[in-house]
C-alpha positions in Angstrom: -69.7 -56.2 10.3 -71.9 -52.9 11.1 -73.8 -52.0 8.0 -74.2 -48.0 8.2 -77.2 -47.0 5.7 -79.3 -44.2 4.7 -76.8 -41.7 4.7 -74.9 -39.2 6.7 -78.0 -39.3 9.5 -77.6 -43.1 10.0 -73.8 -42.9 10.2 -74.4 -40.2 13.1 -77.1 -42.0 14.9 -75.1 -45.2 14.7 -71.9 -43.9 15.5 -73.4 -41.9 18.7 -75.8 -44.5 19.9 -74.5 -47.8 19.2 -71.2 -47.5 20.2 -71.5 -51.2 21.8 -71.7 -52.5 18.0 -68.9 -50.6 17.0 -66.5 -52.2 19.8 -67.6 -55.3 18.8 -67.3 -54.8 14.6 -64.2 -55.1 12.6 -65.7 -53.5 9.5 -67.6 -50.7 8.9 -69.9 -50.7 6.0 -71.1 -47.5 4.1 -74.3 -48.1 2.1 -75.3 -44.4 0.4 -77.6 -46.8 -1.5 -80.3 -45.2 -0.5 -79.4 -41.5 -0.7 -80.5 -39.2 -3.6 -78.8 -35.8 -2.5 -75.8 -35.0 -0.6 -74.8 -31.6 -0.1 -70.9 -31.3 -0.6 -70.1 -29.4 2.1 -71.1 -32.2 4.4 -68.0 -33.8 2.8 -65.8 -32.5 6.2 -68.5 -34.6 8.5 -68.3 -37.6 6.5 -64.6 -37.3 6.4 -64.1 -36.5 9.8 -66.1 -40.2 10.0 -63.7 -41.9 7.8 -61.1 -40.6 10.1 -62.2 -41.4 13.7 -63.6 -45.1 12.2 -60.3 -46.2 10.0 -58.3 -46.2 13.6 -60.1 -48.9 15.1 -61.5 -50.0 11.5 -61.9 -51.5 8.1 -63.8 -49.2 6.1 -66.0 -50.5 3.0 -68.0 -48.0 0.4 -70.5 -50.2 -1.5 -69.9 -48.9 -5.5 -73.3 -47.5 -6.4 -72.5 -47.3 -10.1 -75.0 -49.5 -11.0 -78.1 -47.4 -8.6 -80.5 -45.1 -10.0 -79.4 -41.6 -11.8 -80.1 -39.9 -8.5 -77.3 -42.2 -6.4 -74.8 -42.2 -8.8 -74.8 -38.7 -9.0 -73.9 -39.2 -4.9 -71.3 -41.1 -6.2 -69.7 -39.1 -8.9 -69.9 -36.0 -6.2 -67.8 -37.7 -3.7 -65.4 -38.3 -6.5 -64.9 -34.7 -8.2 -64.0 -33.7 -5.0 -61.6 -36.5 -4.0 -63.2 -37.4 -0.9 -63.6 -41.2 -1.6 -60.8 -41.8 -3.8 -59.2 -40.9 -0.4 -60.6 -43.7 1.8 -61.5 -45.9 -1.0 -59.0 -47.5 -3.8 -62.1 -48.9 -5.8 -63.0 -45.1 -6.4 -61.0 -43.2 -8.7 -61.1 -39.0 -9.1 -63.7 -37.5 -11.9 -63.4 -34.0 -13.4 -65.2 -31.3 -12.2 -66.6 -30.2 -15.6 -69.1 -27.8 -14.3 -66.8 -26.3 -11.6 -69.1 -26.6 -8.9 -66.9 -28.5 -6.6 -64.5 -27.6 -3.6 -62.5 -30.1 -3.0 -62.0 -32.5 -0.3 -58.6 -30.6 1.7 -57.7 -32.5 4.6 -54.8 -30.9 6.7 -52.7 -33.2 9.5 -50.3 -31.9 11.7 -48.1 -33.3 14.5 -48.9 -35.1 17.2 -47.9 -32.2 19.5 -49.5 -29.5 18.0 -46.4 -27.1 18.0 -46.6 -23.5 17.3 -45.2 -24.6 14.1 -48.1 -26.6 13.4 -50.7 -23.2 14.4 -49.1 -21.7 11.1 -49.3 -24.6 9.2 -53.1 -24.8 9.6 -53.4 -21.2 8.6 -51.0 -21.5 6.2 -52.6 -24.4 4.4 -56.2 -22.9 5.0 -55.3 -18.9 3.5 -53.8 -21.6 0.2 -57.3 -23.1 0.2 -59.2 -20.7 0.7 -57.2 -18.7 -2.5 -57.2 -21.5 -4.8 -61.0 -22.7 -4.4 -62.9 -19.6 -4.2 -61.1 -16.5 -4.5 -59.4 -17.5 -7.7 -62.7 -19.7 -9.1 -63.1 -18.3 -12.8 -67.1 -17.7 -11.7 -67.0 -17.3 -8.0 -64.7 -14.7 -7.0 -67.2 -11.8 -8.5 -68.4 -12.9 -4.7 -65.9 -11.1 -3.1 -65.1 -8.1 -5.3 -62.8 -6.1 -3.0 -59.9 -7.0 -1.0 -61.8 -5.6 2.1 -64.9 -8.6 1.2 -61.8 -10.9 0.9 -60.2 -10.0 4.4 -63.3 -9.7 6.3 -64.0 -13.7 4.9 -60.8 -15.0 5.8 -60.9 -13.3 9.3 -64.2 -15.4 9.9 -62.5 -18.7 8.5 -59.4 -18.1 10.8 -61.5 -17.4 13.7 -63.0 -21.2 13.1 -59.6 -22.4 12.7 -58.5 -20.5 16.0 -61.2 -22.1 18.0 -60.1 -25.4 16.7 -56.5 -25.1 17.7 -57.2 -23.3 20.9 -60.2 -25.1 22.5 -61.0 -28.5 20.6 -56.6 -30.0 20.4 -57.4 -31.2 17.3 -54.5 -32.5 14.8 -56.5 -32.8 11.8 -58.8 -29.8 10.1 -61.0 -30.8 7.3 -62.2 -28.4 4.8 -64.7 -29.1 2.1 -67.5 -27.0 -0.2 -69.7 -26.7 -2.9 -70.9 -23.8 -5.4 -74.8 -23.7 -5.6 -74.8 -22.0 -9.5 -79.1 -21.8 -9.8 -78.7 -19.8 -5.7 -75.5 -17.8 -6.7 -74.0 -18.8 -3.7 -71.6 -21.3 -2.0 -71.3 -23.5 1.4 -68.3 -24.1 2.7 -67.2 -26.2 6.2 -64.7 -26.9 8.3 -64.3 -30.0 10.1 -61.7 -31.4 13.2 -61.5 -34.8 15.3 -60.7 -32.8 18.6 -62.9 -32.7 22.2 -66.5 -31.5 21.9 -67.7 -28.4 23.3 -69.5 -29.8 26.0 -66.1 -31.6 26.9 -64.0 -29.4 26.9 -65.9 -27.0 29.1 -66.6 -30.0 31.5 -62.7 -30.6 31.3 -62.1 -26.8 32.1 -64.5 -26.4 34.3 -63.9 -29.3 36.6 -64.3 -29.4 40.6 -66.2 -26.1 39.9 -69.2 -25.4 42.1 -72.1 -23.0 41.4 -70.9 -20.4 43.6 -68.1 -20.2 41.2 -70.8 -18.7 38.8 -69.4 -21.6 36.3 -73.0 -23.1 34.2 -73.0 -25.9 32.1 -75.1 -26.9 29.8 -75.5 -30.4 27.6 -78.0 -31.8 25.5 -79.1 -35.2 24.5 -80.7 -33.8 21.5 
């Protein structure tokens, strides 16, 4: 088994540069035992984990119910906004009683990606978009006019464009959190498609510098 501990930074570094361990591991095991904050729009990254791992993968979430105030309160996060009741059957969904929570919205599509699919992603992102923030009984003073509202969706789509058009991802995963005491919110977007760096190398192949084509990766 391959223990992954001390939160999302482990499960990145393990998952980039250990790849050796994870051939050679049937189960993966998530210990947040050790983490006392978790920002909830990191919810897309850790999902987007859940997702590439459970292929090749048994998955395990160690119950912190009985940790300290500040790990259960990791816990009881991941819950309100359905991201571990998800993966994890020992997990069940709490209430959001403060209404601070975007939930965990995970859209799949075809394995062809069909134009079909294109609207889907839209369609299903405008819906999320509408029911988590602009109709939030506290959090759509944000956007006041439809013009604020527009001009927010046209970013979002933009993301969502660049993950249809350069990335060929079949999953997008959306998550977010409202930060009451900064009067403002976070909110991500997430996909399992080709890197950047690998999709330029992949477009960019047999090109030579004369072709004014520059590439650029980094280890960091």
């Amino acid at each position: 088994d391959l223990r992954m501990s001390r939160g999302l930074g482990d499960v990145y570094k393990r998952q980039e540069l250990n790849s050796v361990e994870l051939a050679f591991a049937e189960k993966v095991i998530f210990d947040f035992s050790e983490t006392t904050w978790f920002s909830g729009e990191m919810s897309s990254f850790l999902g987007s984990i859940f997702e590439h791992l459970s292929i090749t993968h048994d998955l395990e979430f160690l119950n912190l119910e009985n940790s300290n105030r500040q790990n259960a309160a990791v816990l009881n996060y991941l819950r309100k906004n359905g991201l571990l009741p998800m993966y994890f059957d020992q997990f069940n969904k709490t209430e959001d009683v403060f209404h601070t929570v975007m939930q965990y919205k995970m859209i799949k599509n075809s394995a062809l990606l069909e134009k079909s699919d294109e609207i889907q992603m839209f369609n299903e992102t405008r819906d999320y978009i509408e029911n988590q923030i602009f109709s939030h009984k506290d959090w759509n003073t944000l956007f006041p006019t439809e013009e604020e509202r527009e001009n927010f969706q046209t970013i979002v789509y933009e993301l969502v464009d660049n993950v249809i058009a350069h990335s060929s991802s079949k999953m997008l995963i959306l998550s977010g959190q409202f930060y009451p005491n900064k009067n403002k919110f976070k909110f991500s977007i997430s996909d399992l498609g080709k890197t950047i760096p690998v999709a330029a190398m992949k477009r960019y192949q047999g090109k030579s510098h004369s072709d004014s084509c520059l590439l650029y990766t980094s280890d960091a």
